[in-house]
N, C-alpha and C positions, 0 to 999 in steps of 0.2 A: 333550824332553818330548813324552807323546802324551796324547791324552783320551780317555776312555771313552764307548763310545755302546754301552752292553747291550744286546745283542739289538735294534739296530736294522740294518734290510735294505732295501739301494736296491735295485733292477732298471733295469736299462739297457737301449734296443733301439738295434740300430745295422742298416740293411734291409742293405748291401752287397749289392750290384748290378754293381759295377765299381770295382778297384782295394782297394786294405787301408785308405785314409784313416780312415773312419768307425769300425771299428774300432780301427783302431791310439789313436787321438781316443780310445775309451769304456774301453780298456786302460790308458791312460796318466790318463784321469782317477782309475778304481777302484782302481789300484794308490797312487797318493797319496791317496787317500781312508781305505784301511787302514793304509797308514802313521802317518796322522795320530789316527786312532780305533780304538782296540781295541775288540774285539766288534761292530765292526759289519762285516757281509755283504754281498759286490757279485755279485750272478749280471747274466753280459751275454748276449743274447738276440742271434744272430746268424746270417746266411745266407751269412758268409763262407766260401767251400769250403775254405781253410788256417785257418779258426780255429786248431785245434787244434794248428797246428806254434808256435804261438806259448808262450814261459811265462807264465805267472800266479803271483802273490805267494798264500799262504796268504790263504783267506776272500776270496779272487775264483775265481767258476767263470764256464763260460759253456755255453750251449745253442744247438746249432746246430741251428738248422731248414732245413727245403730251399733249397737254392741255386738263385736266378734271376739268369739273367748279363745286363746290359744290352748289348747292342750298340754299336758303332760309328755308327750311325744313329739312335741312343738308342729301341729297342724293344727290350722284352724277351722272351727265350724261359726256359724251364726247363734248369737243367743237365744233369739225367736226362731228354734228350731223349725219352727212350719215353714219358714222363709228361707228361701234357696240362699245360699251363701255370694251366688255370682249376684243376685238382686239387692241382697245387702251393702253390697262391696259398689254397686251402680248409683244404689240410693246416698251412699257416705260422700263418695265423688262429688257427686251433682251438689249436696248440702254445702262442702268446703268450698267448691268453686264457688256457688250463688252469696255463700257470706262475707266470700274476699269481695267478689264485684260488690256486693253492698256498702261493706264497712271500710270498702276503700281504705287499707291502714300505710303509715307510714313505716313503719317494720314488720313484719314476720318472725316469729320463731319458731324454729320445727326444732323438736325434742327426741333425738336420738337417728330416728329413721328421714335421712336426707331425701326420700321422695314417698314416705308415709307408706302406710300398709300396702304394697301389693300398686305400690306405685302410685297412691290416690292422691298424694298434691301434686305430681311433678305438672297439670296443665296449672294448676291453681299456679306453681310459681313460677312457671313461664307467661302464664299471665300481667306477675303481680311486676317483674322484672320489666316489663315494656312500659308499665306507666310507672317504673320511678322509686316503686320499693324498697326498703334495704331488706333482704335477706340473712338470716342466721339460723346457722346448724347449729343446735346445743347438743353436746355430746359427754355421756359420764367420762369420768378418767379413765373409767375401762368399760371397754365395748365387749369382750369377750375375751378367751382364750385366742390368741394370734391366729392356730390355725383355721378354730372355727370361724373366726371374723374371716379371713382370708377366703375358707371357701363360700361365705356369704356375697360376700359383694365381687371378688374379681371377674365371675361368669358374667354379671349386670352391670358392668363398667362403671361400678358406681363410682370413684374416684376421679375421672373423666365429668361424668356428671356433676359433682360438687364442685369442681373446678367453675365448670361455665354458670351454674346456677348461684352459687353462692357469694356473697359479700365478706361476711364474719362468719367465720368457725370456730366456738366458744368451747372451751375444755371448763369442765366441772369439777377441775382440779388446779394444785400446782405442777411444775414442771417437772421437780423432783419426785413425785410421788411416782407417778405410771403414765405412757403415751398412750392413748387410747387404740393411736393407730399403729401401733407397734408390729413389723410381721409382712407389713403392707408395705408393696411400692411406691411411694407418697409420691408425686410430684413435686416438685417445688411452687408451681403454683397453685396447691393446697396449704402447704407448707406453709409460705408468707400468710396465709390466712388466718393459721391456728392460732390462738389468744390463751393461755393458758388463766384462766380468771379465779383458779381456787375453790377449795371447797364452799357452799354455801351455808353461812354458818343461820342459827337456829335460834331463836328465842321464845321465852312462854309470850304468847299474847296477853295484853292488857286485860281483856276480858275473861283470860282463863284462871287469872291471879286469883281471884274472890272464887274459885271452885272448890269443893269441900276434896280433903285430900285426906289418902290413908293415915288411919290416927296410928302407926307401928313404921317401923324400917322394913322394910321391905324392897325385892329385886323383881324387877322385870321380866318378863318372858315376852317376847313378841317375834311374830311370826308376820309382819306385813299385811299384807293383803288376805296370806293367811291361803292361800291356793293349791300351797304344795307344802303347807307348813305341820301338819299332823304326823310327823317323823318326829320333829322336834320336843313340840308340845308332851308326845309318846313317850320320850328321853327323857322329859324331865318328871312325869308323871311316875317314870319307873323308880327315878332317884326318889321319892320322897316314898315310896312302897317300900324300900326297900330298907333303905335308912334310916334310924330316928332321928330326932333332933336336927330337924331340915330347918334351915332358916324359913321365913315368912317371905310368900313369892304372889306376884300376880300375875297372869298370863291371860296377856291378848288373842284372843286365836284369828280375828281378821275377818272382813264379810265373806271373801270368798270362798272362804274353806267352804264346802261339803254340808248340808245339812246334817246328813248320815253321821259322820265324822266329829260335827260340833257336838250331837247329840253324846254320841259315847263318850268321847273325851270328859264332857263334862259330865255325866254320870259316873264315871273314873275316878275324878277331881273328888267329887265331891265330899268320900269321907274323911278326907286330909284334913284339919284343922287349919294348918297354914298355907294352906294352897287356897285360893281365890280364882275365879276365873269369869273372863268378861268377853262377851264375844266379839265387840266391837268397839273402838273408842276414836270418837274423830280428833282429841283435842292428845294428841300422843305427845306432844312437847310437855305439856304439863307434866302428864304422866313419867315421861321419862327424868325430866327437873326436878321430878318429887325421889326419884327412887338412888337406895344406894348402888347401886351395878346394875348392868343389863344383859341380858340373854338373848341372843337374837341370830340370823341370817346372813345379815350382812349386804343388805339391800343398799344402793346410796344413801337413802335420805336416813332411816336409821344409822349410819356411819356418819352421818353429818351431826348427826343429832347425839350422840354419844361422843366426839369430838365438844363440841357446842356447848354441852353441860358437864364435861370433861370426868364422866364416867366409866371408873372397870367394867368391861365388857370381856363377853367370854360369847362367839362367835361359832356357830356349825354350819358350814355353808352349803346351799347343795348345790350339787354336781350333775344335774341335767335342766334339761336339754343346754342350757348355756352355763359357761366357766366363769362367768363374769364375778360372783361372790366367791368364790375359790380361789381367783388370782386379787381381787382385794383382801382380802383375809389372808393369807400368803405373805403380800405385802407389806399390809400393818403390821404383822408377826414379826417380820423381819427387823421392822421398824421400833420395835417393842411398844407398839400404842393399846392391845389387844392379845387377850388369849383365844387359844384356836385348836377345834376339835374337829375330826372330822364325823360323816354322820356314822360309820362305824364303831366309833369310839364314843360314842356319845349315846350309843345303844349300851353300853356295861352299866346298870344301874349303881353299883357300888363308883366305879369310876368318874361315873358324870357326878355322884355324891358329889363326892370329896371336892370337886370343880366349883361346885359351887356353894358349897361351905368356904372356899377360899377364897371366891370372886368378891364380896365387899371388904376382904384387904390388900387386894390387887392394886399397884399403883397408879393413879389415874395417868390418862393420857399426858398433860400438860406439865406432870414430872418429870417423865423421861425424856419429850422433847419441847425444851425450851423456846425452840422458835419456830413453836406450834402455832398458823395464823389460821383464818379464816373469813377470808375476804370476797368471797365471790359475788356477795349479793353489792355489798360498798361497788368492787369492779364492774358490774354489771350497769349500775348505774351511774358509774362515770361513760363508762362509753355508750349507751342510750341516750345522756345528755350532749354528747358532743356531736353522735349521728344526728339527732333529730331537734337538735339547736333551729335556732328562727331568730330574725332580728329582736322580737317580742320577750326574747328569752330575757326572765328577768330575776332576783333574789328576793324573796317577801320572806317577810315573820310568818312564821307556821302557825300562829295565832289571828292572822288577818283573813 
């Protein structure tokens, strides 16, 4: 069964900056969003530089505006280095404002950053607020290390600001897991807003089912976006140098790594027999559905997705410029859904061995905790239907 929402139209911003999470996050919510509602529109507003290698379901598009890459030191410069950074940052503005006045939508969601990079939707949603919009903050379970979050936002009042600006403020989690705003002086009228919606749980696309799949058992390695992720990829390169009889592993190393970096890595890789290595893969559900355990970061969506397909994972988080995988990894530890290394410890090549000789008999997630759900995307779409309800609102066969 699906519902109809005639001619109603979200818009999505996701700033990326560093790594695919936030978009991947605003893809996976819009693509469930139309599944669930015919006739309704999802344009996503993004400064991801691979948007576009990504697919999109019918009646999801997206707009990509200039790419600003965050550093490893967490500054930003412009992708098109020849282009002043403040001209970038003018040209994104002007683009987001001009698509809201266009597409005129009936919700908004802003993904993480409650007035975008550097301040660039706050006129768009003081805009979008006078004629009528609903506004939503989507925010991971965890935003940070407390303190660091703390000295983010209190200089820029940001918490004042979501107050007046916002409708719903959507946690990407459960209650129980982690406050995102944890640290922070919440208001109360923030408070009343927050929606705790669950993790966003993850399935193989229909289309990705008939894709040819490793003919062996094998475990994952995946670095994300792949930005900051040749620490890892390093660790595990050193485990299978070092060690014999390494299990069978494939590693993602992500678009954004490094030229320089992809190159050696996989020159590295190379004489290993059971090492595989791929530098990029859009369709990572599959990929992680097919494998026995996973190796990874601890970004949300990979957490979502090893949750999802209820696989041992064995977790190295890193620890700059943001805590955010540090305090989830921490978390789930505690939780016992996941093992957790840190990257010191994950540099011992005999060490991280044995780690992962032992990860595909690690007990999966949905052993330990039985009342393992994951419901965000189900949640999301009950309360999108009830925001943006019309008398027209109606129940058809998903076949008409």
């Amino acid at each position: 069964m699906t519902r109809r929402l005639d001619h109603a139209r979200i818009l999505m911003y996701s700033h990326d900056t560093f790594g695919l999470g936030h978009l991947r996050r605003c893809r996976t919510i819009a693509h469930s969003l139309v599944e669930e509602f015919r006739g309704l529109n999802v344009l996503i507003i993004s400064g991801a530089p691979i948007a576009g290698a990504f697919d999109y379901r019918a009646r999801v598009d997206f707009l990509k505006i200039p790419s600003v890459i965050k550093r490893r030191n967490g500054e930003y410069t412009s992708l098109a280095q020849h282009v002043d950074l403040a001209d970038t940052m003018e040209m994104r503005r002007r683009m987001i404002f001009n698509a809201a006045q266009t597409f005129q939508p009936d919700m908004m969601i802003v993904d993480k950053e409650p007035l975008g990079l550097d301040g660039e939707v706050e006129d768009t949603l003081a805009y979008l607020k006078t004629i009528g919009t609903t506004l939503v903050l989507g925010l991971r379970e965890v935003m940070d290390a407390p303190d660091l979050l703390r000295r983010e936002w209190t200089p820029k009042g940001m918490l004042s600001k979501v107050a007046a600006l916002y409708d719903d403020i959507w946690v990407y989690g459960p209650p129980d897991f982690y406050n995102p705003l944890v640290g922070l002086d919440v208001p109360a009228s923030v408070s009343a807003k927050l929606d705790f919606v669950g993790f966003l749980q993850r399935a193989v696309p229909e289309a990705d089912l008939a894709r040819p799949k490793p003919d062996s058992e094998y475990i994952l390695v995946t670095t994300g976006g792949g930005g900051d992720g040749a620490d890892l990829v390093q660790a595990v390169i050193g485990a299978y140098e070092a060690v014999p009889g390494m299990p069978r592993a494939v590693v993602v190393l992500g678009p954004y790594m490094p030229m320089e970096q992809r190159k050696a890595l996989m020159a590295r890789a190379a004489p290993i027999e059971t090492l595989s290595v791929v530098e990029f893969e859009p369709h990572m559900e599959a990929l992680i559905a097919g494998s026995a355990a996973v190796v990874a970061m601890g970004g949300y969506n990979t957490y979502c997705e090893i949750l999802s397909f209820d696989k041992p994972a064995l977790i190295v988080p890193r620890l700059q410029p943001r805590q955010e995988q540090l305090v989830r990894a921490l978390r789930a530890r505690e939780l016992g859904l996941i093992g957790m290394m840190l990257p010191d410890e994950a540099a011992d090549p005999v060490r991280m061995a044995a780690a992962l000789k032992a990860l595909p008999g690690r007990t999966p997630p949905s052993k330990v905790r039985q009342d393992l759900r994951l419901e965000g995307l189900s949640r999301i779409n009950e309360i999108v239907g009830a925001r943006l309800a019309r008398p027209v609102l109606s129940i058809v066969q998903s076949a008409t």
